[in-house]
N, C-alpha and C positions, 0 to 999 in steps of 0.2 A: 376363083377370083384372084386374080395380080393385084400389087399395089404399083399403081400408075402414080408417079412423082417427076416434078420439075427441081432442077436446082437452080437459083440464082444465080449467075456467073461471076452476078460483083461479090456477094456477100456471102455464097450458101446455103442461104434458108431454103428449106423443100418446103415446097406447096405441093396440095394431092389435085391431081386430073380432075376431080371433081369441082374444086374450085376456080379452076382458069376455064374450064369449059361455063362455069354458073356466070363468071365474071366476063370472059371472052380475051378481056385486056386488064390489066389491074397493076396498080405499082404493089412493088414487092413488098410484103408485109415484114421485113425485116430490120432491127432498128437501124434509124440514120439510112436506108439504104432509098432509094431515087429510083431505080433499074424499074423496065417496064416486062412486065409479063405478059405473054400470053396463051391460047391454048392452043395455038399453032408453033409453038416453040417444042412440042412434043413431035416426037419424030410419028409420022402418018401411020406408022404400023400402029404406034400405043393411042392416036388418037380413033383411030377407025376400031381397034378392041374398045376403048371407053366409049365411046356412042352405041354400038351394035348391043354392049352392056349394059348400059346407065344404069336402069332397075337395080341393078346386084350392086352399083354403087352409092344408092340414096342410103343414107341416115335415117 
């Protein structure tokens, strides 16, 4: 299993694959931060490993 992560650009915060894929689109959970995420922000290589895996990804 890889750890698939986003970073914010304004602020930093990582989010994991898991949740911009559950979300799609979501503002950044970071304080004071506005920035929109989404799970196309992941470069196609790590989003098509996070789909093909999901399973190995649920909590």
């Amino acid at each position: 299993m890889r750890v698939i992560t986003h970073t914010c650009s304004d602020c930093g915060t990582v989010v994991a694959a898991n949740e911009l894929e559950d979300h799609r689109i979501m503002k950044c959970p970071g304080l004071n931060c506005e920035n929109v995420l989404r799970f196309e922000d992941l470069s196609e290589e790590a989003r098509q490993h996070f789909l093909d895996n999901r399973d190995r990804y649920q909590l």
